[in-house]
C-alpha positions as CSV (number, residue, x, y, z in Angstrom):
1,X,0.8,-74.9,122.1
2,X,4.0,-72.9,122.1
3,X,7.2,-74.0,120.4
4,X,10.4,-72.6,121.1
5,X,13.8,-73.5,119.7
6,X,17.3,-73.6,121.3
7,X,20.3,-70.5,120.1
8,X,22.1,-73.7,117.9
9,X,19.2,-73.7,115.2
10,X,18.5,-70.1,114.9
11,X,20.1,-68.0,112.6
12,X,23.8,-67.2,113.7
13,X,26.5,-64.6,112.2
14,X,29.7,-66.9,112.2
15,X,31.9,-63.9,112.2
16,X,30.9,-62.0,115.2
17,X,33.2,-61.1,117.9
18,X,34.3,-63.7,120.2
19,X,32.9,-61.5,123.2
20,X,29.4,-62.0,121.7
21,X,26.2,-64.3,122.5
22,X,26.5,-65.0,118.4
23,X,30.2,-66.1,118.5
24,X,29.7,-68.7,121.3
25,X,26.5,-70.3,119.6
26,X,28.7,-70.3,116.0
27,X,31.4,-72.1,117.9
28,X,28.3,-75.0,118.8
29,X,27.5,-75.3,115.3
30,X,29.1,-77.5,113.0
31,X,30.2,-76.7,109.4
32,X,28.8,-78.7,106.4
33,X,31.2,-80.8,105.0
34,X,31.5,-82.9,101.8
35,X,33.8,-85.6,101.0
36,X,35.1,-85.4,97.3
37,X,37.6,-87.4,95.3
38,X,41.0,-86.7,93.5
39,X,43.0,-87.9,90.6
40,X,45.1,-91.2,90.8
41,X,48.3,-89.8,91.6
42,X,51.6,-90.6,88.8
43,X,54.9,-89.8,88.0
44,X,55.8,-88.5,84.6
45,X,60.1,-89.1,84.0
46,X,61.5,-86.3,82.0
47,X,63.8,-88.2,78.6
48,X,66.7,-86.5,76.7
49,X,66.6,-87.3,73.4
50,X,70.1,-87.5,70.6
51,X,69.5,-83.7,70.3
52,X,69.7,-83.0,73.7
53,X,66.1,-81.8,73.8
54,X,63.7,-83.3,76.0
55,X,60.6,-85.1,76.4
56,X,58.2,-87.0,78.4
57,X,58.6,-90.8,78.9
58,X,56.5,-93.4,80.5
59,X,53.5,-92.4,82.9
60,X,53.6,-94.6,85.7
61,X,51.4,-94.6,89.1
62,X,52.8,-94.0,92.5
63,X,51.7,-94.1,96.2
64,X,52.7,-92.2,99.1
65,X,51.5,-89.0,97.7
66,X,50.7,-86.5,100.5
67,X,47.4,-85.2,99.1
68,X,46.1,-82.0,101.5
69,X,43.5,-79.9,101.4
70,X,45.5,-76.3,102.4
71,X,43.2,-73.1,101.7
72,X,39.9,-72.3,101.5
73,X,37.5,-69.6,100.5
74,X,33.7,-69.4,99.5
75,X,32.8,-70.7,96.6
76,X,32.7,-68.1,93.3
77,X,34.7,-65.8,95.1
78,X,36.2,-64.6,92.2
79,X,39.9,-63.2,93.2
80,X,39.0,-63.1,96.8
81,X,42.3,-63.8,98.8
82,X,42.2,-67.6,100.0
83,X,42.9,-68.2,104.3
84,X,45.1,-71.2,105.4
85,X,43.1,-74.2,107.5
86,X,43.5,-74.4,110.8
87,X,44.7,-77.7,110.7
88,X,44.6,-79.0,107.0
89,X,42.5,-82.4,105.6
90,X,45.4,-84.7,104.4
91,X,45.3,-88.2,102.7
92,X,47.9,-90.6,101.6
93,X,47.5,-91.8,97.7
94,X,47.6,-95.3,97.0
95,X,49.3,-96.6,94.0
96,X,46.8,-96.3,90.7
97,X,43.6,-95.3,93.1
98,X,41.7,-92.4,93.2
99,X,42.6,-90.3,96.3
100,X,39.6,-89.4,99.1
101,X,39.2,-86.6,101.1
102,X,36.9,-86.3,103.9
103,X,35.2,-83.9,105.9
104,X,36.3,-81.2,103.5
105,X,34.3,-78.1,103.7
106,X,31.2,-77.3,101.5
107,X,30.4,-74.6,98.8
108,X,34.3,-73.5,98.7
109,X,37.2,-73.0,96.5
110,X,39.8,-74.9,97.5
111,X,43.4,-75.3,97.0
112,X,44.9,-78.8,97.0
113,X,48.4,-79.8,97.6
114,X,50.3,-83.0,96.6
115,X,53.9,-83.7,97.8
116,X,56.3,-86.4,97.9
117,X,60.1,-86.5,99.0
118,X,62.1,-86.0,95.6
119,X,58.9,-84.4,93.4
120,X,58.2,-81.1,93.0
121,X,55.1,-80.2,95.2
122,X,51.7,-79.4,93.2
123,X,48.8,-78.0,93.3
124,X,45.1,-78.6,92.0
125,X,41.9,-76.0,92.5
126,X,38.6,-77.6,93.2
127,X,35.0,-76.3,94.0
128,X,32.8,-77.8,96.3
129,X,28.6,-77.2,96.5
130,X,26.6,-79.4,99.0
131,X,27.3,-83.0,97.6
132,X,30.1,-85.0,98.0
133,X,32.1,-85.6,94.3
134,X,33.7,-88.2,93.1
135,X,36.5,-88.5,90.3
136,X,35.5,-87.7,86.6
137,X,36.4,-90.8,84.1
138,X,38.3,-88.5,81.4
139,X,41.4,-90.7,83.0
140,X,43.7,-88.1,84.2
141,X,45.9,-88.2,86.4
142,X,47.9,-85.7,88.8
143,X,51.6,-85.9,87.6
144,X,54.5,-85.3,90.0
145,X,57.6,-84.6,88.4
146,X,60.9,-85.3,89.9
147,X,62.6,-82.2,91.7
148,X,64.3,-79.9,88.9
149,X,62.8,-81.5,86.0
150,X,60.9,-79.0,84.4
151,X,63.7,-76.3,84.5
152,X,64.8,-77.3,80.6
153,X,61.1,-76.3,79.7
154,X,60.2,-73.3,81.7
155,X,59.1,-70.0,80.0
156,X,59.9,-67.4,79.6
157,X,63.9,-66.9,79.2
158,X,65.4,-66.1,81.8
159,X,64.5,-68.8,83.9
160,X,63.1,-69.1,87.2
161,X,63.6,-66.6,89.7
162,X,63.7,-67.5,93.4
163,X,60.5,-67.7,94.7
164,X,58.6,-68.1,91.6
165,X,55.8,-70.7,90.8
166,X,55.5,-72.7,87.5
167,X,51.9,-73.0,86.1
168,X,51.3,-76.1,83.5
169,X,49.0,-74.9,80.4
170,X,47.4,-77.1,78.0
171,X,44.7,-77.2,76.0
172,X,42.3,-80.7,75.1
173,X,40.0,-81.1,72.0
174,X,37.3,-83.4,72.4
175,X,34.6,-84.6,70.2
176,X,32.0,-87.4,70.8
177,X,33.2,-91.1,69.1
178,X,31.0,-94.2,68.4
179,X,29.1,-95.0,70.8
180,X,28.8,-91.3,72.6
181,X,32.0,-91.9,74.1
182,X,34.0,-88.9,74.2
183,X,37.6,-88.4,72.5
184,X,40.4,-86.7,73.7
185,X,43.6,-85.1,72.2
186,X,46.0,-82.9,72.7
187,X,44.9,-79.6,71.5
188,X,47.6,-77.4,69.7
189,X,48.3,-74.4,68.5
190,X,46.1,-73.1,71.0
191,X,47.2,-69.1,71.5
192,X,47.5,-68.5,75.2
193,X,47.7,-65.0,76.7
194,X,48.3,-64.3,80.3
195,X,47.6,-61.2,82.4
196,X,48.0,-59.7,85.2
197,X,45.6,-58.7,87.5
198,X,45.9,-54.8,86.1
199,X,45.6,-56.6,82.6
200,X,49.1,-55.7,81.6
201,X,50.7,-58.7,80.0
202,X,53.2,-61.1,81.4
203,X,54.6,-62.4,78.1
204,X,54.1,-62.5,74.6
205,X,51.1,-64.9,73.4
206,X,52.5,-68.6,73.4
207,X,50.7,-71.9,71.8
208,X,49.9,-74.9,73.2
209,X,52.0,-78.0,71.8
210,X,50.7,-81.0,70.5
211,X,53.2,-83.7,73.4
212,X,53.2,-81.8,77.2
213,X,52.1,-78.4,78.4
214,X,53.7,-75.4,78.5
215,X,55.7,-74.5,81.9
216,X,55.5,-71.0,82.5
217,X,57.7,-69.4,85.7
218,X,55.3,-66.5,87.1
219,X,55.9,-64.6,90.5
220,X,53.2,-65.1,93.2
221,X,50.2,-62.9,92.0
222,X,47.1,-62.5,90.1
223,X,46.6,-63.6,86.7
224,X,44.3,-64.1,83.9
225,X,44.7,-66.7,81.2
226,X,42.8,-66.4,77.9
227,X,42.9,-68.9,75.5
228,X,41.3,-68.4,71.9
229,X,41.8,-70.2,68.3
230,X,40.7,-69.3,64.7
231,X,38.5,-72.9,64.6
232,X,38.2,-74.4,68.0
233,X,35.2,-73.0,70.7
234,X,37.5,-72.8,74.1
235,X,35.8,-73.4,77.1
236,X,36.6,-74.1,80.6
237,X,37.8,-77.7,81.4
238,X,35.9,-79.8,84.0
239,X,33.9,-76.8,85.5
240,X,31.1,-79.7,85.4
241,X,33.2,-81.6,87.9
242,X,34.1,-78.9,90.1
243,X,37.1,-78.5,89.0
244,X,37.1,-74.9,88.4
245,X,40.8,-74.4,87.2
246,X,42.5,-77.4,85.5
247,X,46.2,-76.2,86.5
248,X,49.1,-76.9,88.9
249,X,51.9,-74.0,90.4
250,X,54.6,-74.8,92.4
């Protein structure tokens, strides 16, 4: 008995010209695609306190958050450039729920934008493998600040030029409770050193404080953070959970 199979299932190089048999097959075949699950969206108010310094106040949930999957690239890429969707996977947050994205692509590093009118706009990194993923429980949230509210903390003096994005660093320490449930604090004192691409430094080393990160105004480029500590073992946060990088930029 003879089998034979149709072009969509054999092998197919997705990239070949459009003028080729291989192009018009790719365009036939349809991407794998995961759906995976994002922080609750809130709002974290900036305070002035007697001594005109500031801190954060009360973290409250909000809706309405434009949540959009913008760039992609394959996964473990490592400081591969990242290409804009065609048309990019949005979804609207609901007030204290988990946000849902589907039909997002599989095994890629994404980047993930949240906006609302009057907030400054964020962004998350996530990795995605051939499963869909859903939220860890550590309880975070994304935080939207409102426009112009970081500007008192940003680092390093001067402040922000035009253009420039502001990258949130912080550092957790966790330990397992009673019970095997895991514990979570602020870590600080945590020395942070940042790079550029040519491993030149940005700025002199800075620590991680014990009540908000640190806001740090970088141009648009290639970095490298390092974080070490005399007594603490630092390791990546939430690369478990596909979150490959735990930041925001603006």
């Amino acid at each position: 008995m003879l089998l034979a199979c149709s072009d969509s299932h054999r092998n197919v190089d997705a990239t070949a010209p459009d003028d080729t048999p291989d192009a018009a097959v790719a365009k036939r075949v349809k991407v794998r695609t995961v759906s995976i699950e994002m922080f609750k969206m809130a709002e974290h108010l900036l305070e002035s306190a007697a001594d005109g310094s500031f801190k954060y106040g009360a973290l409250t949930d909000i809706g309405g958050v434009k949540v959009c999957v913008a760039q992609r690239r394959a996964a473990f890429a490592s400081f591969e450039p990242f290409e804009p969707l065609e048309k990019p996977i949005c979804a609207k947050s609901v007030e204290g729920q988990t946000v849902r994205l589907s039909e997002v692509p599989a095994s890629s590093d994404l980047i993930i934008t949240y906006a609302k009118d009057g907030y400054q706009t964020g962004t998350w990194s996530f990795r995605t493998d051939e499963q869909d993923v859903a939220a860890p429980l550590w309880g975070v949230c994304a935080e939207l600040v409102p426009t112009g509210g970081r500007e008192p903390w940003l680092e390093p003096n001067p402040q922000a030029a035009v253009g420039d994005g502001a990258v949130a660093i912080s550092a957790t320490a966790f330990w397992t409770g009673a019970g095997d449930s895991p514990l979570y604090t602020q870590a600080e004192g945590v020395t942070v050193a940042i790079d550029r691409a040519d491993r030149s430094p940005v700025v002199a080393p800075l620590k991680t404080l014990p009540d908000r990160p640190l806001w740090v105004s970088l141009p648009a480029g290639l970095y490298r953070f390092r974080f070490s500590h005399p007594r603490m073992n630092m390791q990546p946060m939430g690369a478990d959970a596909q979150y490959f990088v735990v930041g925001r930029s603006d």
